[in-house]
Each structure stands twice: as C-alpha cells, then as structure tokens.
PAMI-946639 format. One record per residue (C-alpha): residue number from 0; chain; x, y, z. Coordinates in nm, 3 decimals. Last residue first. Example, Ala and Ser with C-alpha at 12.3 -4.5 7.8 and 13.67 -1.06 7.14 Angstrom:
resi = 1, chain = A, east = 1.367, north = -0.106, up = 0.714 $
resi = 0, chain = A, east = 1.230, north = -0.450, up = 0.780 $
This chain:
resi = 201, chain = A, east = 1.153, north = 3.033, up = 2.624 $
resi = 200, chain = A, east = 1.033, north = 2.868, up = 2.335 $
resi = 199, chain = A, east = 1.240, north = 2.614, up = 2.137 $
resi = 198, chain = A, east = 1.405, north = 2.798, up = 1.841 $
resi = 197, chain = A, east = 1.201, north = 2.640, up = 1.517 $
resi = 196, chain = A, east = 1.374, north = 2.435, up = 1.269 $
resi = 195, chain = A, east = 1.417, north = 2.600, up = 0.940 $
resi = 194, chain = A, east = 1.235, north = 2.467, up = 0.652 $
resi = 193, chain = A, east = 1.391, north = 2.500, up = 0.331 $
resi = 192, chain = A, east = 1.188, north = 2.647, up = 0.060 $
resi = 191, chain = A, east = 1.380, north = 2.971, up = 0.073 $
resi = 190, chain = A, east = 1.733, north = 2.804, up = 0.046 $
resi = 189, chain = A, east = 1.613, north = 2.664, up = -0.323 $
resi = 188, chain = A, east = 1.914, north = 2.802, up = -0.483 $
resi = 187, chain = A, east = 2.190, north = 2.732, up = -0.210 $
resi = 186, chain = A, east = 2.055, north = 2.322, up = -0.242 $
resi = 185, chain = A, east = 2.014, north = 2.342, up = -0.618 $
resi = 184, chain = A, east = 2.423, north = 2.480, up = -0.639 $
resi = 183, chain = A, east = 2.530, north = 2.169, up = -0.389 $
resi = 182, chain = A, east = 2.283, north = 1.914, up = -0.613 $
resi = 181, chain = A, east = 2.462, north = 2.036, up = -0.905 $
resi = 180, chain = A, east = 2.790, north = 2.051, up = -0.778 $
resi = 179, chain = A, east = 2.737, north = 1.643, up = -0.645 $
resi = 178, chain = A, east = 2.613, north = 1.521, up = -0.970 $
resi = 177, chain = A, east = 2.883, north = 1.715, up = -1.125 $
resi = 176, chain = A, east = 3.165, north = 1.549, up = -0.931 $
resi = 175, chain = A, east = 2.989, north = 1.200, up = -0.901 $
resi = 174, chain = A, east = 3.009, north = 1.214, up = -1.291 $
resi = 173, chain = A, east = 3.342, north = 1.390, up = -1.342 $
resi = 172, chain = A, east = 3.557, north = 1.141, up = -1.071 $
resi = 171, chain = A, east = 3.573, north = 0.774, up = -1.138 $
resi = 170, chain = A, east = 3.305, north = 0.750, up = -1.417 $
resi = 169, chain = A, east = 3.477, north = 1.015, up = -1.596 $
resi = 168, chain = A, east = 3.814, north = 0.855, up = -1.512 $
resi = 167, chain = A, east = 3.682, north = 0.540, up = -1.620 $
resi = 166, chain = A, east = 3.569, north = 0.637, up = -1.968 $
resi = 165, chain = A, east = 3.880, north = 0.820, up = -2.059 $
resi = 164, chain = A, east = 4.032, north = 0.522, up = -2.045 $
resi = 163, chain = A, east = 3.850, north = 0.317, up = -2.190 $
resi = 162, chain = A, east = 3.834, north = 0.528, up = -2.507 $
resi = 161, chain = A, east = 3.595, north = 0.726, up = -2.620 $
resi = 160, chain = A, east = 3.320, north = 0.688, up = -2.850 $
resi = 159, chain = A, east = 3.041, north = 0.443, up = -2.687 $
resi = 158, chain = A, east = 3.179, north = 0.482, up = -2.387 $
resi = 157, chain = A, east = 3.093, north = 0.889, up = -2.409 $
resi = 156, chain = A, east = 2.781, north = 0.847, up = -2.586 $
resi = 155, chain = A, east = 2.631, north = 0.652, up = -2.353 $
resi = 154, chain = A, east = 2.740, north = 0.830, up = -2.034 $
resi = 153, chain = A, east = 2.653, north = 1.149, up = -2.233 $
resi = 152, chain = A, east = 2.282, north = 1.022, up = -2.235 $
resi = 151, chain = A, east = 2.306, north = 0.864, up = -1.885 $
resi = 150, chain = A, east = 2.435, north = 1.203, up = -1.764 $
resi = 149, chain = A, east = 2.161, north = 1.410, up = -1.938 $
resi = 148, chain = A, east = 1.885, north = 1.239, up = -1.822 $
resi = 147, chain = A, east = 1.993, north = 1.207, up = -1.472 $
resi = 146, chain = A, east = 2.012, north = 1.594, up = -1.492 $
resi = 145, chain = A, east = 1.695, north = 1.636, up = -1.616 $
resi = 144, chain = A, east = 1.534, north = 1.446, up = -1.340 $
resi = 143, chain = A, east = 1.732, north = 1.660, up = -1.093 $
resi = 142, chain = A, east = 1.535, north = 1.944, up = -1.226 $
resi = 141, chain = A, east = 1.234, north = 1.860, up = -1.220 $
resi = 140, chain = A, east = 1.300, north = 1.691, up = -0.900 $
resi = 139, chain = A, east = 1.447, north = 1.998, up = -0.696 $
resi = 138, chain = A, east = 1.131, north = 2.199, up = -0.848 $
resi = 137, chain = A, east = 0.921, north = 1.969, up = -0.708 $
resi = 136, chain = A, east = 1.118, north = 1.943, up = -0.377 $
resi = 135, chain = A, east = 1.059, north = 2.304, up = -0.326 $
resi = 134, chain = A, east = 0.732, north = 2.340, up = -0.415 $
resi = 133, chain = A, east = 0.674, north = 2.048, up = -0.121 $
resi = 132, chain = A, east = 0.860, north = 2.277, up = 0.118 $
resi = 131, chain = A, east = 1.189, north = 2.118, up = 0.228 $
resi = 130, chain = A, east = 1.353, north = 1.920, up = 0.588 $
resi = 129, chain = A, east = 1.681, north = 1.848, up = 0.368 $
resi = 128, chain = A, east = 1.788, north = 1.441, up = 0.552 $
resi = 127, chain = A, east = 1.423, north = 1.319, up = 0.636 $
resi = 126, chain = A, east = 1.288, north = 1.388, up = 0.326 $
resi = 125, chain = A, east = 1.585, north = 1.246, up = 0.108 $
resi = 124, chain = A, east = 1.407, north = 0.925, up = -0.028 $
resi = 123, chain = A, east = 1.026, north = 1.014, up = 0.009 $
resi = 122, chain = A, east = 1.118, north = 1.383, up = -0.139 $
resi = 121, chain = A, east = 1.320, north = 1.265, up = -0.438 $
resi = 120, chain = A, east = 0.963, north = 1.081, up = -0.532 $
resi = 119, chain = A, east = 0.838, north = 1.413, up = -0.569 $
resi = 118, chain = A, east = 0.507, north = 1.371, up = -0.684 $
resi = 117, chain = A, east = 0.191, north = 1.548, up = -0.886 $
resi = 116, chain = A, east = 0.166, north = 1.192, up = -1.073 $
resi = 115, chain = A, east = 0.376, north = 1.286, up = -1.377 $
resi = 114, chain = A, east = 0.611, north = 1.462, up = -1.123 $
resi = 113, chain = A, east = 0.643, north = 1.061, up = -0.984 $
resi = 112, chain = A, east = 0.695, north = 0.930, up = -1.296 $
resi = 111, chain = A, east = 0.968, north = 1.147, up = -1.408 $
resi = 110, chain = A, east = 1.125, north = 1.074, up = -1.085 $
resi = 109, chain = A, east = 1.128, north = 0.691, up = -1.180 $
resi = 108, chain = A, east = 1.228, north = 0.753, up = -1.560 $
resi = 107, chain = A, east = 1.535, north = 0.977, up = -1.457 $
resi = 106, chain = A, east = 1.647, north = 0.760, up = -1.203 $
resi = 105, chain = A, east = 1.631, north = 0.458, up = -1.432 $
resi = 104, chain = A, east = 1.809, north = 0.669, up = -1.714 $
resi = 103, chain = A, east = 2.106, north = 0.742, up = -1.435 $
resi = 102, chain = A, east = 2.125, north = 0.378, up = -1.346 $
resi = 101, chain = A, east = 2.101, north = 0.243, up = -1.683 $
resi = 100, chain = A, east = 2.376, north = 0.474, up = -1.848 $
resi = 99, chain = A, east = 2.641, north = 0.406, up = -1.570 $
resi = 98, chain = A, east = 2.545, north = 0.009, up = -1.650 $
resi = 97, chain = A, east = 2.634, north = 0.050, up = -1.984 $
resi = 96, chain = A, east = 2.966, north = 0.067, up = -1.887 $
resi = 95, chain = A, east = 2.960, north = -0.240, up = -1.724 $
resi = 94, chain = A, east = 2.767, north = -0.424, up = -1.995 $
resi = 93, chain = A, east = 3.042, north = -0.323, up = -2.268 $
resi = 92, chain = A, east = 3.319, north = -0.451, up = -2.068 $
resi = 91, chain = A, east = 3.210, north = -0.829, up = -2.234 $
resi = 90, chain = A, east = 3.345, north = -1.164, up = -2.092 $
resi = 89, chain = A, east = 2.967, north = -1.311, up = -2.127 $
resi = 88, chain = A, east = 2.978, north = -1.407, up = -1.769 $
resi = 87, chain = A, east = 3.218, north = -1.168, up = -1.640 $
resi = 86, chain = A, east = 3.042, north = -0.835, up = -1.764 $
resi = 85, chain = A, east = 2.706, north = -0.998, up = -1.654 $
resi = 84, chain = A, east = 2.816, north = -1.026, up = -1.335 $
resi = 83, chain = A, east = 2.926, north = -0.677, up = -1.295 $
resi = 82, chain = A, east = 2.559, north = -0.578, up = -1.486 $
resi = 81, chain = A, east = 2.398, north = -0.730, up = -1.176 $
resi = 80, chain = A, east = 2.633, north = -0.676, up = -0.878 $
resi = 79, chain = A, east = 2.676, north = -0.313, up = -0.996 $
resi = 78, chain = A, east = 2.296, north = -0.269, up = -1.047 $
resi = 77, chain = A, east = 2.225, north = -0.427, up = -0.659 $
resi = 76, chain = A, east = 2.446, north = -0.176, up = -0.543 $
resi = 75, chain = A, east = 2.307, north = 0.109, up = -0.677 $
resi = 74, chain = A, east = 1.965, north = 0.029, up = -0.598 $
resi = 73, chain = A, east = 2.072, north = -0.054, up = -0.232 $
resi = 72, chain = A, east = 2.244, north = 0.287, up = -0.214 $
resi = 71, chain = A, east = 1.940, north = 0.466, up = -0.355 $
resi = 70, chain = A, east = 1.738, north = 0.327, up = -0.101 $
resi = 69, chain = A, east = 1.962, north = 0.446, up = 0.145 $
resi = 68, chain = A, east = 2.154, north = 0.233, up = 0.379 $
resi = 67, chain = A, east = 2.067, north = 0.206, up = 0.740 $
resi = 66, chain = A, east = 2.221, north = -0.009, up = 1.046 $
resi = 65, chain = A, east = 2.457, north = 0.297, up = 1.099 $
resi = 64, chain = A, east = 2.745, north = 0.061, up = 1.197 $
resi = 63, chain = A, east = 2.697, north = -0.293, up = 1.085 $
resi = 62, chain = A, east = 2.499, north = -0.085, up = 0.760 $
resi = 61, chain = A, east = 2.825, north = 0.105, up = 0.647 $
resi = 60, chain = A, east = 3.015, north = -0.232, up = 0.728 $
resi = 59, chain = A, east = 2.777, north = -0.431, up = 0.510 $
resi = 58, chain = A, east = 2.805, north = -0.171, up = 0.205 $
resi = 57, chain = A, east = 3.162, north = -0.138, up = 0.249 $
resi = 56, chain = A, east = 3.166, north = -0.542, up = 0.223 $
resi = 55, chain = A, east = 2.938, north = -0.508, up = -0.073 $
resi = 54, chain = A, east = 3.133, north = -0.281, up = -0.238 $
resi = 53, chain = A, east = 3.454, north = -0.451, up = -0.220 $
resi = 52, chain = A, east = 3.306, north = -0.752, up = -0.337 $
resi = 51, chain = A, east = 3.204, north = -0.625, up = -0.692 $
resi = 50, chain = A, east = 3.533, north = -0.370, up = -0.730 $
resi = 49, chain = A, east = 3.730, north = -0.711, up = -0.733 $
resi = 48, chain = A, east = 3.521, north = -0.849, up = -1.044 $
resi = 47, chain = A, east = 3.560, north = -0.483, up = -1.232 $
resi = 46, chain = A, east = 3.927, north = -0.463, up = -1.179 $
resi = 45, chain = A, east = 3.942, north = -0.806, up = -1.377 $
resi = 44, chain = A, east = 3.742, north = -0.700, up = -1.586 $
resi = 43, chain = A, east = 3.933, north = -0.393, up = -1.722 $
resi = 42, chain = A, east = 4.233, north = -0.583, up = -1.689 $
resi = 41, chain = A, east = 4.107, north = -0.777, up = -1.978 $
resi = 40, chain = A, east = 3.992, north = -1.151, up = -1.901 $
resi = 39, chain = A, east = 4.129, north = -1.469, up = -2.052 $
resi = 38, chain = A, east = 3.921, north = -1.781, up = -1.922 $
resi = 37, chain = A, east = 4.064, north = -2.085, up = -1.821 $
resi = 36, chain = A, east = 3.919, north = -2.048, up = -1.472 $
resi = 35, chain = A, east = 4.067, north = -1.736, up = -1.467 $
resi = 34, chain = A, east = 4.348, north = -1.592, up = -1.701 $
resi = 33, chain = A, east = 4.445, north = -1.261, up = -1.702 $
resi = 32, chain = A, east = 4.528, north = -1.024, up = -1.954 $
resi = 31, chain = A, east = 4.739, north = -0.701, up = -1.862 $
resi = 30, chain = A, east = 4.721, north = -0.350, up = -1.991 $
resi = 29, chain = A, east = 4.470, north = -0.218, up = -1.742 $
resi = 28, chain = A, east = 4.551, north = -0.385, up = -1.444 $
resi = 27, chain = A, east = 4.729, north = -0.117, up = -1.263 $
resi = 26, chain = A, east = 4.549, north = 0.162, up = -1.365 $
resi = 25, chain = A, east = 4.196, north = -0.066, up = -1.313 $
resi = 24, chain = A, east = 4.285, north = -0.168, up = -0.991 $
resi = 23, chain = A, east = 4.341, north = 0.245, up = -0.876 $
resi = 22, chain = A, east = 4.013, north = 0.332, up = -1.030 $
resi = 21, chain = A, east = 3.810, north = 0.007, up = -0.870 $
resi = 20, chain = A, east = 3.976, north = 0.151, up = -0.550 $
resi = 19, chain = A, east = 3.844, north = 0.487, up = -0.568 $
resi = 18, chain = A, east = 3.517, north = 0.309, up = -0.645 $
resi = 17, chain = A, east = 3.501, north = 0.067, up = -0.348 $
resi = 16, chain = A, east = 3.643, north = 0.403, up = -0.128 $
resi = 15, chain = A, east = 3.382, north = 0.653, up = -0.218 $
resi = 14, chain = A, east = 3.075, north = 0.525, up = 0.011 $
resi = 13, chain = A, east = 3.295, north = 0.385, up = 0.314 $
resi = 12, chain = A, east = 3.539, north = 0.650, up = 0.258 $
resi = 11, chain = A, east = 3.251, north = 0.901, up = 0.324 $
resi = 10, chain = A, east = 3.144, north = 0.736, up = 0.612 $
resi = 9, chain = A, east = 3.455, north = 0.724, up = 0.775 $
resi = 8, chain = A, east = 3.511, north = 1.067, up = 0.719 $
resi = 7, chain = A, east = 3.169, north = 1.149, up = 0.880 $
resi = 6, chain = A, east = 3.224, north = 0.992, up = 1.171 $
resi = 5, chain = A, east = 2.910, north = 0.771, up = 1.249 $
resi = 4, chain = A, east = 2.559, north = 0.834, up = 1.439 $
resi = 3, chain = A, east = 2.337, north = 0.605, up = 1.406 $
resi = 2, chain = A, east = 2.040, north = 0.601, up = 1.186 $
resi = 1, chain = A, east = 1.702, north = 0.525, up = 1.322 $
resi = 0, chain = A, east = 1.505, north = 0.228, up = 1.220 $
C-alpha cells in the first residue's frame, strides 16, 4: 500500500512525542509511589504504564493517516507493549530497561543473519526510502549491525550501573541521538552508492 503524504512535523511528533512524554511523566513521577489496584508502583512504572497507550494511539494515528508503519515501528512497538507489561506484572523496572538492550541485540542478530546469508536485510526495510547500490547497503549493514551491538551492550551496562536517572535521559535523548548521527554520517559516506534518479529525456 502506498504511503501518504503527511507534514513532516507532524510525523515526527507522532514518532518522538510517546517518548518525550514518557521523559516528562517520569520527572514528575519519579519520587512518588502510587498505589493501583492495591499495588504500590514506583513513579518509574507508573510513567512506564502511561507511555504504553500513548504509543499505540500515535501509532494508530500515524497509520489513520499514512496507512503504513514500518516494520521496524511495529517491532518496536510490539517490544514496548511486551516488556511494559511485564514491568507491571511482576512490579519490576528491571524488564523495561532491559528491553532497550533486547531491541538493539535483536537488530543486531537479524542483520547479522542476513550478511551471513550474502544479505542486507536493512535493504528490504529501507529500500524504497535511500534508492542504494547493493555494495552499498552491505556496507551500511555491516556497519549498522555493529552499532546495534554496541548500544544494547552499553544499554546493559549502563542500567545495570547507573542510576535511574541517568538511564532515562540516555534512553530519552543519547541513544536515538547517536543512532540518528550515525546513520546521518553513513548516509554522506556512502553518497557514491546512491542511485540518482535519472532527468527525464527531452
């Protein structure tokens, strides 16, 4: 199904907003204890359960007006539902964070798997959006593979020996942020492999 055509702004605010808003819930939840259902739950949790819906309703919209969503959007979502619940069933933060770690690790593994088969899954996903050379979205993959690698690994160690805290800003803002510089500098590096479309003849 084609995509159509949407203001940019509102897309990106449809993509960024549920976790800009799981930020801004968190700050003002963080030190408070709620109870639901007779349960105590941390702010941190809290925030979590509303950052749940929020998504999916920015998901919905996003699709109500593009009618597409990336298969990297679904995978996302579906991960946040999953480990979100789990978070509020066993009343734990830990799965949550981990969560960060699974996503980027399960990138990693998938791409991996593709090169390993002479591949770019990358390619199938974002073909249609960077029109590439198939060198070029090898190299794109190797590399992007690696970097999914070392995010989950530092998203592990980070939670695992920072605070709170610090963990949500990263989450927030440093991981998308270097994600997004790294795919920006890629882009600019592998200009040669990117296929140009051609001036209509005369």
């Amino acid at each position: 199904m084609t995509e159509r055509p949407i203001n940019p702004i509102l897309k990106q605010a449809l993509e960024l907003g549920p976790t800009i808003l799981f930020f801004l819930a968190y700050l003002r939840l963080r030190d408070g204890t709620y109870t639901i259902g007779g349960t105590e739950y941390s702010g941190f949790i809290v925030a979590t359960l509303l950052f749940v819906p929020v998504l999916l309703v920015a998901m919905a919209i996003l699709w109500a007006l593009t009618r597409r969503l990336s298969r990297m959007q679904v995978f996302t979502a579906f991960m946040v539902i999953f480990f979100g619940a789990l978070t509020a069933w066993f009343n734990d933060e830990r799965f949550f964070k981990m969560k960060t770690t699974i996503v980027y690790g399960c990138f990693a593994i998938l791409l991996g798997i593709g090169l390993l088969q002479g591949r770019s899954y990358l390619q199938w996903v974002m073909g249609e959006l960077l029109p590439m050379e198939r060198e070029g979205w090898m190299i794109l993959t190797r590399r992007l593979t690696a970097m999914f690698a070392v995010l989950a690994v530092a998203n592990e160690v980070i939670w695992r020996t920072q605070s709170t805290d610090l963990w949500v800003k990263l989450e927030t803002f440093a991981f998308p942020a270097v994600l997004f510089l790294f795919l920006w500098v890629q882009i600019v590096a592998l200009q040669k492999y990117v296929i140009e479309d051609e001036p209509p003849a005369s």
